[in-house]
C-alpha positions in Angstrom: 0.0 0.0 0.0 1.0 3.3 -0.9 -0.3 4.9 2.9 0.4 3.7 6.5 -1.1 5.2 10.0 0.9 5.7 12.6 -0.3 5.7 16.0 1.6 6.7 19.2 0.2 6.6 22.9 1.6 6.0 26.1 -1.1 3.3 26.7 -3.6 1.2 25.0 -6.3 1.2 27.3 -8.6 3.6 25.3 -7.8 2.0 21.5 -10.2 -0.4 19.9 -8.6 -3.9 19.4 -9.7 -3.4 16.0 -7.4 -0.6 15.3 -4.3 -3.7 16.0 -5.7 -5.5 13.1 -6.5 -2.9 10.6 -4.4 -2.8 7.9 -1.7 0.3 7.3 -2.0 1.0 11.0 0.6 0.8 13.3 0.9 1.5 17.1 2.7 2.5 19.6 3.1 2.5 23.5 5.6 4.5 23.8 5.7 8.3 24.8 5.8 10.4 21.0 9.4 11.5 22.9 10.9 8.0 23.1 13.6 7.5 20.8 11.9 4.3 19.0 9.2 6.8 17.8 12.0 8.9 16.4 14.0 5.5 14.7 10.9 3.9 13.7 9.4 7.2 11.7 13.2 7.3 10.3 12.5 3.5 9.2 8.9 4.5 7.7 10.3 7.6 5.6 12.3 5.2 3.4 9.2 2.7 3.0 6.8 5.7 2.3 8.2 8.8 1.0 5.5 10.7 0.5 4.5 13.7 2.5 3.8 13.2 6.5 0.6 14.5 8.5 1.9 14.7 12.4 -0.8 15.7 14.9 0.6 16.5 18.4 -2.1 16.0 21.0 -0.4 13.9 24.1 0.9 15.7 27.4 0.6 19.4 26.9 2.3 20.7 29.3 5.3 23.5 27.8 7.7 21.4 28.0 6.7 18.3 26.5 5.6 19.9 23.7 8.4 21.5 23.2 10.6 18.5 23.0 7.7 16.7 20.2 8.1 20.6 18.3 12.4 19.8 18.7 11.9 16.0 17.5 9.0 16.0 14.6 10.6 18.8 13.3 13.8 17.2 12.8 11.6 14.0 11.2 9.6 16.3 9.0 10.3 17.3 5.4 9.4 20.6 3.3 5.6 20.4 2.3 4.9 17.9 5.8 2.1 19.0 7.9 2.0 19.5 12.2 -0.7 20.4 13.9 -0.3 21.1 17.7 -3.4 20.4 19.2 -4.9 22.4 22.9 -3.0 25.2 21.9 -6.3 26.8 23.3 -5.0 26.5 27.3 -3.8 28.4 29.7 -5.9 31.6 28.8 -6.0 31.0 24.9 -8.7 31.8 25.6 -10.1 28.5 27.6 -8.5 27.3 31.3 -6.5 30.3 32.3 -5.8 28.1 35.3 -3.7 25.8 33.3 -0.1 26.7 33.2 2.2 26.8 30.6 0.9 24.8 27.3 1.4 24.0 23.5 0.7 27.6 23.2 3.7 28.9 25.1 5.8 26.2 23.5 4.9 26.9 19.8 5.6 30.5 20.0 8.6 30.0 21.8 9.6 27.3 19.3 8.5 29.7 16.5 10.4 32.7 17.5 13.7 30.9 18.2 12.8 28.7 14.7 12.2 31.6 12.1 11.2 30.0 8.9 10.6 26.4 10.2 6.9 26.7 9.7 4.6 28.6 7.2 1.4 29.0 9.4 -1.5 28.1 7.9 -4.1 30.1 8.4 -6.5 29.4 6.3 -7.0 25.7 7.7 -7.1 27.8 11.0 -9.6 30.2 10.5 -11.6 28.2 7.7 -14.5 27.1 10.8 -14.0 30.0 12.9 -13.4 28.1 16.0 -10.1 26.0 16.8 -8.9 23.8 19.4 -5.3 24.5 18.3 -5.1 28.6 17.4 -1.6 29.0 16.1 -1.0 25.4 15.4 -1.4 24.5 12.1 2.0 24.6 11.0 3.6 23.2 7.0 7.1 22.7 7.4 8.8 25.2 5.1 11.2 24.8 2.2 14.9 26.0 2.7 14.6 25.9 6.5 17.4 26.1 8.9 18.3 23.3 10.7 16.3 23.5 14.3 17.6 25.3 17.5 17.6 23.4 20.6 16.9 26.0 23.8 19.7 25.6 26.4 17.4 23.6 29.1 16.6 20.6 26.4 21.4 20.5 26.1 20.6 17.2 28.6 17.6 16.0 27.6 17.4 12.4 25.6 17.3 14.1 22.5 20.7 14.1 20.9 22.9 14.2 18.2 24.1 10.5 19.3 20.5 9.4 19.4 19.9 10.8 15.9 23.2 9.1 14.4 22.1 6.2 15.7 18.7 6.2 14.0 20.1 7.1 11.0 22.1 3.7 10.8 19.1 1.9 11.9 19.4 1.0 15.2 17.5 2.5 18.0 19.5 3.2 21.4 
């Protein structure tokens, strides 16, 4: 088949056995952070190079999404599409009460990223309502490569975990 579905969640406890034994879908339990995410969409570029859909809609607090925005992006190709779902929290304009969210992360991401997303804002606008204001993002031709913010320098994402991926092993 020319199309595959690729499911991530850190459970399975809310998806339909059926969706295991549907054709072209994958899953899985694994955070979207966890490095076999990464190596496996590596894998599933080569089998299907055609363009990727990505919506982001797991743990939204700032900093999680933050590390999906550093990862995906890297995994994403001029003309793929993210959306970054909730974007809505903390005060935008639903649950003020929230804390920092996929909001603060995109425009953060955005403003240290220039030119790594074309916002579309047509999609965005086209119902006049949104869950995800500012997040329907298509990854833009000629962009620079990605800029990790200082506090992510320790996290699991790293240039040792990408090499590794790109020679087909996960670590």
């Amino acid at each position: 088949s020319s199309h595959l579905v690729l499911g991530v969640d850190i459970e399975d406890t809310f998806i339909d056995q059926e969706v295991f034994e549907t054709p072209n879908v994958e899953v899985l339990i694994r955070p979207s952070t966890h490095e076999d995410v990464s190596c496996r969409i590596r894998a599933l570029r080569s089998e299907y190079p055609g363009r990727m859909f990505v919506v982001l809609d797991g743990d939204h607090t700032k900093d999680n999404v933050m590390m999906e925005l550093q990862i995906f992006t890297r995994l994403l190709s001029p003309g793929d599409y993210l959306i970054v779902e909730d974007t809505n929290v903390n005060g935008h304009p639903v649950n003020p009460e929230w804390g920092p969210g996929p909001w603060e992360a995109v425009t953060e991401f955005l403003a240290a990223n220039r030119g790594a997303y074309d916002r579309d804002l047509e999609r965005e606008l086209r119902f006049g309502f949104t869950q995800a204001p500012i997040g329907f993002l298509r990854r833009a031709p000629g962009a620079l490569p990605v800029q990790d913010p200082l506090w992510l320098a320790g996290a699991s994402l790293s240039n040792r975990t990408y090499a590794a991926c790109e020679e087909g092993r996960c670590v």
